[in-house]
MMTF fields as JSON, N, C-alpha, C and O atoms, coordinates in Angstrom:
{
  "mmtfVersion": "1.0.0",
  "mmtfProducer": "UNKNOWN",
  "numBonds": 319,
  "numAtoms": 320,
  "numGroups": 80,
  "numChains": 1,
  "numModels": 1,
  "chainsPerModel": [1],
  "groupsPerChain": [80],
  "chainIdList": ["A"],
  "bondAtomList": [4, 2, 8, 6, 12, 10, 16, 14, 20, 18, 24, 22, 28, 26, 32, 30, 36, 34, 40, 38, 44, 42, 48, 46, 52, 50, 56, 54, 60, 58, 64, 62, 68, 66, 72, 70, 76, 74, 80, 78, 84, 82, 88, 86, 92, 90, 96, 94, 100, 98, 104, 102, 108, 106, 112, 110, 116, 114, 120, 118, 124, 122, 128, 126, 132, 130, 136, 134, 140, 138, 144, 142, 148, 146, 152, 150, 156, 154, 160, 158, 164, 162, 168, 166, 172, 170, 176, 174, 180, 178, 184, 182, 188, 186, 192, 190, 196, 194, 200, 198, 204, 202, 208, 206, 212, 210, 216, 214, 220, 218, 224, 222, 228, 226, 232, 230, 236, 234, 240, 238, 244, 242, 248, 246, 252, 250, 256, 254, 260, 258, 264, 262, 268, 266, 272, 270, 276, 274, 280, 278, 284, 282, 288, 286, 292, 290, 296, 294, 300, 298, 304, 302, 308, 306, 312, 310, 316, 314],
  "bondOrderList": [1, 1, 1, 1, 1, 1, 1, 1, 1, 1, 1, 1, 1, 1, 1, 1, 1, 1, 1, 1, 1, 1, 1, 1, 1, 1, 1, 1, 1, 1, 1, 1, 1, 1, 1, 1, 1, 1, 1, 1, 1, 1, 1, 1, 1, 1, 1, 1, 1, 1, 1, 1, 1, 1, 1, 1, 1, 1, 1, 1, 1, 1, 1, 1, 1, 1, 1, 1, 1, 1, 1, 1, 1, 1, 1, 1, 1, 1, 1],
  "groupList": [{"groupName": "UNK", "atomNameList": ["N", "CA", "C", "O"], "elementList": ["N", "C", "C", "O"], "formalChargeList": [0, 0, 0, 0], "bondAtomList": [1, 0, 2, 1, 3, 2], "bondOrderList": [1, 1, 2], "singleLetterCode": "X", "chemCompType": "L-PEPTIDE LINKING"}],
  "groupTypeList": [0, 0, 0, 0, 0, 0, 0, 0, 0, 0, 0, 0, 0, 0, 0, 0, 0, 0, 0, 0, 0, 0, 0, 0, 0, 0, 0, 0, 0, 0, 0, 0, 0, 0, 0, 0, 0, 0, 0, 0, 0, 0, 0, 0, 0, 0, 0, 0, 0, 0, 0, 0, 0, 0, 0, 0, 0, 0, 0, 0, 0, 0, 0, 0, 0, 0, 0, 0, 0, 0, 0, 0, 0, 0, 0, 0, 0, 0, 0, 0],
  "groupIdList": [1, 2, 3, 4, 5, 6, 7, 8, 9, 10, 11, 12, 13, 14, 15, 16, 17, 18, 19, 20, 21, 22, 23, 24, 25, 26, 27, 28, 29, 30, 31, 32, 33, 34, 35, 36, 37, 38, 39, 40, 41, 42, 43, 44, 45, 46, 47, 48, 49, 50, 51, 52, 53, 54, 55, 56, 57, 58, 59, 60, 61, 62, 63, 64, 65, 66, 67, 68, 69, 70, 71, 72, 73, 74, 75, 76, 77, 78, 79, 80],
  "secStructList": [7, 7, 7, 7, 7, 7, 2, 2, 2, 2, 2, 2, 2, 2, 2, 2, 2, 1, 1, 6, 6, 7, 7, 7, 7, 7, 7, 6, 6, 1, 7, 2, 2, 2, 2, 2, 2, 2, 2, 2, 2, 2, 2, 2, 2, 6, 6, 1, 7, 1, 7, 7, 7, 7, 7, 7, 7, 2, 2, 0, 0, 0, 0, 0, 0, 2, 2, 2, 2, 2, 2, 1, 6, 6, 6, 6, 6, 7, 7, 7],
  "xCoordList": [5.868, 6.917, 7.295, 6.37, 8.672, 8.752, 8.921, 9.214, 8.689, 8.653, 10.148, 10.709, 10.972, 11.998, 11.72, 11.326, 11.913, 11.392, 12.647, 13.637, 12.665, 13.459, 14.193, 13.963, 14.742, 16.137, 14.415, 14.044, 13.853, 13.301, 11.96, 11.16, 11.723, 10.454, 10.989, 10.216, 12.248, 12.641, 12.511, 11.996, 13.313, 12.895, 11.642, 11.455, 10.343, 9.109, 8.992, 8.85, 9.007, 8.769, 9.218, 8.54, 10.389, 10.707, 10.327, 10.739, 9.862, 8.981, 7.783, 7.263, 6.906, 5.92, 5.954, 5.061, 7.004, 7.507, 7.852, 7.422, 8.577, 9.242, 8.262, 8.297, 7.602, 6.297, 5.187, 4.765, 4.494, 2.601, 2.287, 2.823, 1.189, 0.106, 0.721, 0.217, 1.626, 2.349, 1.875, 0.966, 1.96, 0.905, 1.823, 2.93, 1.908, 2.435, 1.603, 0.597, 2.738, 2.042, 2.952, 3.799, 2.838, 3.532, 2.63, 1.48, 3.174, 2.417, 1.994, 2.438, 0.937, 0.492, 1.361, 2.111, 1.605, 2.824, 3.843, 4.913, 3.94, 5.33, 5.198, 6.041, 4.497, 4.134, 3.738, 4.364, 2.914, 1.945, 1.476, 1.689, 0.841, 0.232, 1.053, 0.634, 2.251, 3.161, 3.694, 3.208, 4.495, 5.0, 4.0, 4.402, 2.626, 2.178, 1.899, 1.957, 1.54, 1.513, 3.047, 3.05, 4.052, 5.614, 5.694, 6.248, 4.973, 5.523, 4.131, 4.363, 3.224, 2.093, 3.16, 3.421, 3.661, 4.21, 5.083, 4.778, 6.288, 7.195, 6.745, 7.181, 5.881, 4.972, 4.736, 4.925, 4.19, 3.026, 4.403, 4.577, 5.171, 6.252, 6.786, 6.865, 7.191, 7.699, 6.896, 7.323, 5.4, 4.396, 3.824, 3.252, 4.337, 3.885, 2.532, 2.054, 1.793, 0.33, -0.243, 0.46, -1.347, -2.206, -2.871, -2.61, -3.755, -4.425, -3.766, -3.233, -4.084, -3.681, -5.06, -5.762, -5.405, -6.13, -6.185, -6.397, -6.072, -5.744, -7.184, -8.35, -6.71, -7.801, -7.559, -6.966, -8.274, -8.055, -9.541, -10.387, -9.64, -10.657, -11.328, -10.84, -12.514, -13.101, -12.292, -11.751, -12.168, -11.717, -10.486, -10.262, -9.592, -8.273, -8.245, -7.38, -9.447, -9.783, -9.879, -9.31, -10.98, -11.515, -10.204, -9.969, -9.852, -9.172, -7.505, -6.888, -7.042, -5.54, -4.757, -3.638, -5.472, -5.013, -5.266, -4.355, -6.598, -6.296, -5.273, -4.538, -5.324, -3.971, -3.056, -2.53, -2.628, -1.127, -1.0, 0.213, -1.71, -1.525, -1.363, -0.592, -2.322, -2.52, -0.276, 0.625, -0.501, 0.826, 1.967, 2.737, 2.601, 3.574, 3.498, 2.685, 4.185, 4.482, 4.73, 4.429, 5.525, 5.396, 4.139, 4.261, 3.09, 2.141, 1.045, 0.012, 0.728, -0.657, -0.935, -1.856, -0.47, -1.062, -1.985, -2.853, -1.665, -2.685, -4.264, -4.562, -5.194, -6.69, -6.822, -6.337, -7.679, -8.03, -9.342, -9.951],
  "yCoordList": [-6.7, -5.724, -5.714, -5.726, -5.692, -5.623, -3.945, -2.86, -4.234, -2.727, -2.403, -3.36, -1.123, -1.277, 0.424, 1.455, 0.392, 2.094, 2.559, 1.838, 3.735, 4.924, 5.152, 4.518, 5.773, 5.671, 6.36, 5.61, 7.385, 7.905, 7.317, 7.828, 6.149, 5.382, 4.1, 3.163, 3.967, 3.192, 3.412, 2.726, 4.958, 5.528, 5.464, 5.031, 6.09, 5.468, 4.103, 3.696, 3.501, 2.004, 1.869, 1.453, 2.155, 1.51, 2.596, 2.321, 3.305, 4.004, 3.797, 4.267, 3.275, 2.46, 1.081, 0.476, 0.881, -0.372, -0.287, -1.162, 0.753, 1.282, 2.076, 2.198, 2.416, 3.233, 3.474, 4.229, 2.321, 2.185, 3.21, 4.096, 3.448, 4.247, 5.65, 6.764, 5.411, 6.481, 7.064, 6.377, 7.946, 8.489, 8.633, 8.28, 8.967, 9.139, 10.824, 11.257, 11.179, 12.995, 13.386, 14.159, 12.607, 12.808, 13.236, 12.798, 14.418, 14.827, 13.778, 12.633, 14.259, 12.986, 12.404, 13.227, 10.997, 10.326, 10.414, 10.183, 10.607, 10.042, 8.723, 8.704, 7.782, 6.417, 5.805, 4.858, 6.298, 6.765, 4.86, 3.923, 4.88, 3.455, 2.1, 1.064, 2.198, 0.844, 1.228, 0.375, 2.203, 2.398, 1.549, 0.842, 2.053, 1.174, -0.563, -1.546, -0.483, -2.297, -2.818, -4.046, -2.347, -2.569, -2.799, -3.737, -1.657, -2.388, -3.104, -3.698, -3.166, -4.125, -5.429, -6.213, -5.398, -7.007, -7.141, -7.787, -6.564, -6.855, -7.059, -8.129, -6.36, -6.733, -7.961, -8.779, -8.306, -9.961, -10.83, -11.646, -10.638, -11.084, -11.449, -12.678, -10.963, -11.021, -11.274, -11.244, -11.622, -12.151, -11.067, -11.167, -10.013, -8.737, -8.288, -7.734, -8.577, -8.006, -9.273, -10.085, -9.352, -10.018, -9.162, -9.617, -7.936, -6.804, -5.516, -5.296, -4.864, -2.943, -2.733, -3.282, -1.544, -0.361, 0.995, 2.035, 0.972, 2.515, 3.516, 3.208, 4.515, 5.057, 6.466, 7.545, 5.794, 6.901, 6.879, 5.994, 8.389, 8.843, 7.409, 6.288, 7.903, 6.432, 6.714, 5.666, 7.578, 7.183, 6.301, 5.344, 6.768, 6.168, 4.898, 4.102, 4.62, 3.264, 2.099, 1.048, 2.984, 2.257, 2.05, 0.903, 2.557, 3.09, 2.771, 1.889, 3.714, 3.187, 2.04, 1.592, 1.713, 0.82, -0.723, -1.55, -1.021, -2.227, -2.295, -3.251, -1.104, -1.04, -1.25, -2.248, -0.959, -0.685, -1.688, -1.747, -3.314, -4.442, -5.263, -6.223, -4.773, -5.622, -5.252, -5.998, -3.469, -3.674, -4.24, -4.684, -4.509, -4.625, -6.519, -7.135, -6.801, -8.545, -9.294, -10.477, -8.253, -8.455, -8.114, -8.436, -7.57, -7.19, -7.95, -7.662, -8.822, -9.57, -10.721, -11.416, -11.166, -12.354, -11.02, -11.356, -9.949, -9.109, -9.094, -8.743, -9.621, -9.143, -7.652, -7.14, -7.205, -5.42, -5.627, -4.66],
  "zCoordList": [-1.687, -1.495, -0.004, 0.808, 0.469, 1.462, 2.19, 1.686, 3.146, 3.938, 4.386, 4.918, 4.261, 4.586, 5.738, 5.193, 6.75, 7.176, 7.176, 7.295, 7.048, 6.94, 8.391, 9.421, 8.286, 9.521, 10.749, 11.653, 10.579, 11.295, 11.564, 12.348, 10.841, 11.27, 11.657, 11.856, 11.784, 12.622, 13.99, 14.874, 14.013, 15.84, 16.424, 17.561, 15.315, 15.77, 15.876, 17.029, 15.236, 15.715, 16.737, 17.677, 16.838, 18.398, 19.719, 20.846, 19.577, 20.611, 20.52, 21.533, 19.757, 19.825, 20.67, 21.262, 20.538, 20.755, 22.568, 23.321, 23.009, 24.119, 25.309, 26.533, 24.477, 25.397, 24.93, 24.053, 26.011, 25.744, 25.675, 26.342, 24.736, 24.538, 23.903, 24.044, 23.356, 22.291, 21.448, 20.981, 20.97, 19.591, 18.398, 18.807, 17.161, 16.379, 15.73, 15.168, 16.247, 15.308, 14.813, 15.26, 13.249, 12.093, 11.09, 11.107, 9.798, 8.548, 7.984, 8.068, 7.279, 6.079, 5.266, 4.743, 4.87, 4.04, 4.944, 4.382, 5.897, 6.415, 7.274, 8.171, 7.253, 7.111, 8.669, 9.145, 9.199, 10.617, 10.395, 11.164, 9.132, 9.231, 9.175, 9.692, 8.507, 7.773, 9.483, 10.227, 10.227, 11.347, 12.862, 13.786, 12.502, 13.765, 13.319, 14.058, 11.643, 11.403, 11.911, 12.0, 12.185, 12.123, 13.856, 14.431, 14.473, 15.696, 16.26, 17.313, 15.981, 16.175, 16.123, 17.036, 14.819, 14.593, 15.566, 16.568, 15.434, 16.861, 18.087, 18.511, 19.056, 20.386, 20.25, 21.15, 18.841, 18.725, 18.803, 19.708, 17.988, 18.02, 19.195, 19.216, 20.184, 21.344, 22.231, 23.385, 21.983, 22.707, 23.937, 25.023, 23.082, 24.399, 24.465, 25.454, 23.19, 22.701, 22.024, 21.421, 22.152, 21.136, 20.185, 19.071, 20.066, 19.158, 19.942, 21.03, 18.864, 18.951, 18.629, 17.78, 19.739, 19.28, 18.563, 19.186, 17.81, 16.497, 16.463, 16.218, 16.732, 17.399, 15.502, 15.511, 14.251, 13.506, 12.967, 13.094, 12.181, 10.898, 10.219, 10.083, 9.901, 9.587, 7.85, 7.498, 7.044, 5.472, 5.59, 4.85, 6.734, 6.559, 6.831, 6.467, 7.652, 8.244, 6.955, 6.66, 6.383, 5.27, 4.051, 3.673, 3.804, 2.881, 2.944, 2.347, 3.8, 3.768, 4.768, 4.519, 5.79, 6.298, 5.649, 5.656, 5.088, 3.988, 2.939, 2.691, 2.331, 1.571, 2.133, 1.641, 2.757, 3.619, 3.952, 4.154, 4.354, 4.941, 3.626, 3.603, 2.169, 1.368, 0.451, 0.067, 0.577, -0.058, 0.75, -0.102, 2.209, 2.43, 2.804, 3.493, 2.359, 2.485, 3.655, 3.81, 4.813, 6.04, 6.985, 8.167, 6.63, 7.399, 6.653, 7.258, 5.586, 4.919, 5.954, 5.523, 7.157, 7.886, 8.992, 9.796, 8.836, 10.23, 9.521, 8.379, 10.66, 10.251, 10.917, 11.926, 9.911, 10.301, 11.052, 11.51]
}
C-alpha cells in the first residue's frame, strides 16, 4: 500500500525535514510514525542523514513501528 499523507502530515514532514531535532506532538492516530518513516526517507534521499534517532515508548517500538514499515510500500527497504 502506498502511503499518501494528508495535507497536514505533509506540513510535518517537511518540518521534520526543515528543522533538526523537531518533535512531533500530535494525538494518537494522527500518523507521528508513517510522518517520521516519510521524512527519514527524504533526508536519506537527499543524502542529508544516514539513521534517525526516535526517541519513543518501548510497546510502540515493538509494536507499531514494524507495522508501519511492514504496511507502507515506500518505507519496507528501512531496517528498525
Amino acid at each position: 500500500m502506498q502511503y499518501e499523507p494528508l495535507p497536514f502530515q505533509q506540513r510535518a514532514i517537511s518540518l521534520v525535514c526543515q528543522q533538526p531535532g523537531s518533535a512531533l506532538l500530535l494525538d494518537p492516530g494522527m500518523g507521528k510514525t508513517a510522518i517520521t518513516l516519510a521524512g527519514h526517507c527524504v533526508l536519506q534521499h537527499h543524502g542529508a542523514i544516514q539513521a534517525t534517532l526516535v526517541i519513543v515508548p518501548l510497546r510502540p517500538m515493538h509494536l507499531t513501528w514494524p507495522a508501519e514499515v511492514k504496511k507502507w510500500d515506500q518505507f519496507k527497504h528501512l531496517k528498525l
